[in-house]
N, C-alpha and C positions, 0 to 999 in steps of 0.2 A: 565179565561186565567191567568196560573201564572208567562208564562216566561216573566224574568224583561224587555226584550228588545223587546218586542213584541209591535205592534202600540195599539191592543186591550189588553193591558195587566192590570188587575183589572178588567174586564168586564164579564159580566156574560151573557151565554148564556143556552136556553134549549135544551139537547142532543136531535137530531134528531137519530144516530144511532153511535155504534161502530164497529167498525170491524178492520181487517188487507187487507192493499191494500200499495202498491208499499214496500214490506218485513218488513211494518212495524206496528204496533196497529196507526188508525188514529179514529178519534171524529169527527161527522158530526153535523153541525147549520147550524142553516137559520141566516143568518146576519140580520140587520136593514130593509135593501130591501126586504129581504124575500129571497135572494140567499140562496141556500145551497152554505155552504163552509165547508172545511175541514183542519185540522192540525194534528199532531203528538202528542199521546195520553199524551205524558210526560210533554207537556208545558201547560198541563190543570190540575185539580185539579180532575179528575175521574182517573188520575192514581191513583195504592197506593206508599205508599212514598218508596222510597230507603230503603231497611232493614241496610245498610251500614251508610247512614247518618242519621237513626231514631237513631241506637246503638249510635255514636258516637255526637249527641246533639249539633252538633255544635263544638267539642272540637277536628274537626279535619280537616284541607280544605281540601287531598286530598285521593283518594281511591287507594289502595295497587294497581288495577290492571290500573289506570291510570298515578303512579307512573313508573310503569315496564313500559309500553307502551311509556311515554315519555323518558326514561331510552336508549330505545332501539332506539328509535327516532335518538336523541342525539350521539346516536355509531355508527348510518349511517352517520349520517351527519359529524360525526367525520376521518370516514373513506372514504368517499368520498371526503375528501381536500388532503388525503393521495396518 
């Protein structure tokens, strides 16, 4: 588990199965109890990394297309007090 804010986050588990269910790549484990449980491929360490923040080493906090997206954000919200 790598996402920082996650309750299991540093904990390791053994992949039961991968696949795509509700539009998205999800990771299947058995918990402690032996539940299967499941999360979103990205907050685990069996994705592969971001080709955008492998290039950029840390030398850049955000990505071109999350910059536009908040960009655009910002112009609704700007125009909606209008």
């Amino acid at each position: 588990m790598t996402h920082p804010f996650h309750p299991l986050a540093g904990r390791e588990f053994e992949l039961a199965t991968y696949k795509k269910a509700w539009g998205e790549d999800r990771v299947y484990f058995c918990d402690d109890a032996g539940r299967l449980q499941h999360m979103p491929v990205g907050w685990t360490s069996v994705a592969p990394p971001d080709p955008f923040r492998a290039v950029a080493a840390g030398r850049c906090c955000f990505r071109t297309e999350d910059l536009l997206r908040l960009a655009d954000l910002v112009a609704r919200l700007r125009g909606s007090r209008a």
